[in-house]
C-alpha positions, 0 to 999 in steps of 0.5 A: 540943294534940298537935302543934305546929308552929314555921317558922323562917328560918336565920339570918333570924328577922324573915324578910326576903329580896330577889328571887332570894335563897334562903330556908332554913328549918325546919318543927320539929313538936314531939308531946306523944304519938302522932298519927295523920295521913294526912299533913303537907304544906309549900306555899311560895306567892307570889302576888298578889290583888286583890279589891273590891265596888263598883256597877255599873249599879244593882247590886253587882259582885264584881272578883278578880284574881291573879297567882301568882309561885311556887307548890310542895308536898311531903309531910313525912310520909306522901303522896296515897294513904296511909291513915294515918301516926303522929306518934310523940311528940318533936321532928321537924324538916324543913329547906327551901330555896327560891329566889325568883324574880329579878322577884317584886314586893316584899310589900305588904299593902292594903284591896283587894288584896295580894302575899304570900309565905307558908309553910304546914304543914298537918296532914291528918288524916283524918275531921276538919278539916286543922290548918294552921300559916302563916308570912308572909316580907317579899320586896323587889324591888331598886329602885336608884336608880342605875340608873333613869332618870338624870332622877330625879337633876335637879330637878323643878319644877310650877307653876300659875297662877289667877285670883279672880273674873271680869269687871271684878273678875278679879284677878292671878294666883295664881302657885304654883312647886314644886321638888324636888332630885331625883325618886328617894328612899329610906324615911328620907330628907327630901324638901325642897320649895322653894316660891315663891307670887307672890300679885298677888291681893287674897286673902291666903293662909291656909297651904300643905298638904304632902303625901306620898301614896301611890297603889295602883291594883287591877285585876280579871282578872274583871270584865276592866278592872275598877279602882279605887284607894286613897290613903295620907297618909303624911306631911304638914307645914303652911306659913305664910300668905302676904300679898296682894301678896307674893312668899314662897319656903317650904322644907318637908321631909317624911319618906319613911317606911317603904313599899314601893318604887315598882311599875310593872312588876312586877305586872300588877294591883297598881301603887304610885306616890308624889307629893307634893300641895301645897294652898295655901288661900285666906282666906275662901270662895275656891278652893285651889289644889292642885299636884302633883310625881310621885316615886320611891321606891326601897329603894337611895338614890342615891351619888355613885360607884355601882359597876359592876355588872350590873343585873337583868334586867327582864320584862314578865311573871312566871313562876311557878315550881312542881312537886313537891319532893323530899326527902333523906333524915336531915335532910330538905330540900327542893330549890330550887324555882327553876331559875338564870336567868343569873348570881345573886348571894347575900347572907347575912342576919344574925340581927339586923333592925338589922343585917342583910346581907340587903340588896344595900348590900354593895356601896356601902361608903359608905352605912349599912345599913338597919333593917328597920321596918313601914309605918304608913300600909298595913294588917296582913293576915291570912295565914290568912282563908282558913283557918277552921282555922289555928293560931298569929298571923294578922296579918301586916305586911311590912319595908321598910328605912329609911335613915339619911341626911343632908340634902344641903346642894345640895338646900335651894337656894331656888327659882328666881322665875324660869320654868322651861321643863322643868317637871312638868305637873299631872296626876291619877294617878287619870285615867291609865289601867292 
């Protein structure tokens, strides 16, 4: 190969940045002789996709949504209207910088749509096919805890009842009580599920199912309203039975792994929720019994003392942030694409994933900063499936930090045999509506 093409991050080698950071970085071209181009040019992009086939009215339908978040070009070398440029041989290297928008959705890749931040070159070279180099970054919108909703820090209880048979021979109800400590949680913390099964039936139960599920909602600009969703197991655990005419409280913990937060708000056609599904099976041909309990999921846990801060602000819509950049001159750079909305905060990131600074946890001095992992349960996307002429990795798969933890000792308290008035009352995600 004549030319090659390596994008690195200062000081941040897996790539990953909070909403409103900047991103610095270089494009190093490295030309074994002299190549002759009509230019070589740097997109920075950050948008999200959705795109899916499904039948409608007998016949197969197309369903595309997008949404752009930032979008920028520049030439490195040469521009529009020139005939041709030389690559003389050696090492050229061009440094950028970019600030992300404060409201971009976190990165997040699934079999129907996605979010992606990406930072491609490519090489324009005339009278054959463009050669492109395409770099992904993980972007994180800040989820804290601490400054949602204070009911997430109450417990949560769902419960149900039901009933075996009919007539003469309807039995007892089935009672089923499940609670959790609080509803907020974080990638790296165990949920602790307290659950109470009154059986005054003649059934005896097989075993509880647990589930933590998460939930991604796709939406079509084209076909308007178009819809459909995808589910993702990422972690379960399996209780013990329970006897006929028996009362049994069971406490199982399920573990939030790596994942995306929560995303209501920030993206009008991609929405991630979190619940945790409860299947108590019945003995023989009888019914299960499903409950559920909606949760959240941060990337900043919960403290005890937060410190005062000013919170972003949050926006219905995202602005999309674009125009030509300009370059300086020695040392190239790229301006920020970015204009300040209000007061930012930045914060540095160090050259180790493990032990990066990059998070916003500078601030909570009392809680361990987070590795930075893969999620096991989403997909790898492919950076380049539009490009049937690109160089180097195609797959691609965000980092979402991971926290560790210790188990409160308040949130294992057994549940209450008792009714509780201010309960969860069961219902489908899938039934609500966009």
């Amino acid at each position: 190969m004549v030319v090659s093409c390596d994008i690195q991050f200062d000081g941040n080698e897996f790539g990953v940045y909070f909403a409103g950071q900047q991103v610095n970085g270089s494009v190093v071209l490295k030309a074994d002789k002299p190549k002759d181009v009509k230019a070589v040019v740097l997109n920075l992009s950050g948008y999200a996709l959705t795109k899916w086939r499904a039948k409608n009215f007998h016949k197969k339908e197309n369903f595309y949504g997008r949404e752009d978040y930032m979008e920028s070009k520049t030439y490195l070398m040469g521009s529009e209207t020139s005939q041709k440029y030389t690559i003389e041989s050696g090492i050229h290297t061009y440094n950028f910088a970019c600030k992300l928008p404060e409201n971009c959705p976190t990165s997040f890749e699934g079999l129907h749509g996605c979010i992606r931040y990406v930072v491609k070159v490519t090489l324009v070279i005339p009278w054959k096919f463009n050669q492109t180099y395409t770099r992904g970054l993980t972007v994180l919108k800040m989820l804290d805890l601490n400054y949602e909703s204070p009911q997430i820090k109450m417990p949560s209880t769902s419960q149900n009842y039901r009933s075996y048979c009919c007539g003469p021979c309807k039995t007892e109800p089935l009672k089923i009580q499940v609670q959790i400590p609080q509803t907020g949680y974080v990638p790296g913390q165990r949920i602790p599920v307290n659950v109470l099964v009154i059986n005054n039936t003649r059934i005896p139960v097989a075993d509880i199912h647990y589930a933590l599920i998460m939930i991604v909602r796709y939406a079509s600009q084209t076909p308007p309203q178009g819809s459909c969703h995808e589910r993702f197991t990422m972690s379960t655990a399996r209780g013990e039975s329970v006897l006929k005419n028996c009362t049994r409280t069971i406490v199982q913990d399920l573990l939030v792994p790596a994942t995306p937060p929560t995303c209501l708000r920030s993206c009008n056609i991609i929405r991630i929720t979190y619940q945790i599904e409860l299947q108590v099976r019945m003995k023989g041909w009888y019914a299960s019994q499903m409950t559920t309990i909606p949760v959240l999921i941060g990337n900043v846990p919960l403290c005890q003392m937060p410190p005062v801060i000013q919170q972003q602000p949050r926006k219905s819509s995202m602005p999309m942030v674009s125009g030509e950049i300009e370059l300086n001159g020695g040392e190239n750079s790229i301006n920020s694409l970015a204009e300040d909305d209000g007061e930012q905060v930045q914060y540095g990131v160090e050259k180790s994933i493990e032990h990066t600074t990059a998070s916003p946890l500078n601030i909570y001095p009392e809680l361990p900063l987070p590795s930075y992992e893969e999620s096991t349960h989403t997909l790898r996307g492919d950076i380049n499936e539009d490009d049937m002429h690109a160089f180097g990795p195609c797959e691609f798969a965000p980092l979402y930090p991971v926290y560790a933890l210790p188990l409160s000792t308040a949130a294992t308290a057994p549940v209450t045999p008792e009714p509780i008035r201010s309960g969860f009352i069961n219902q489908s995600f899938q039934n609500d509506k966009m």
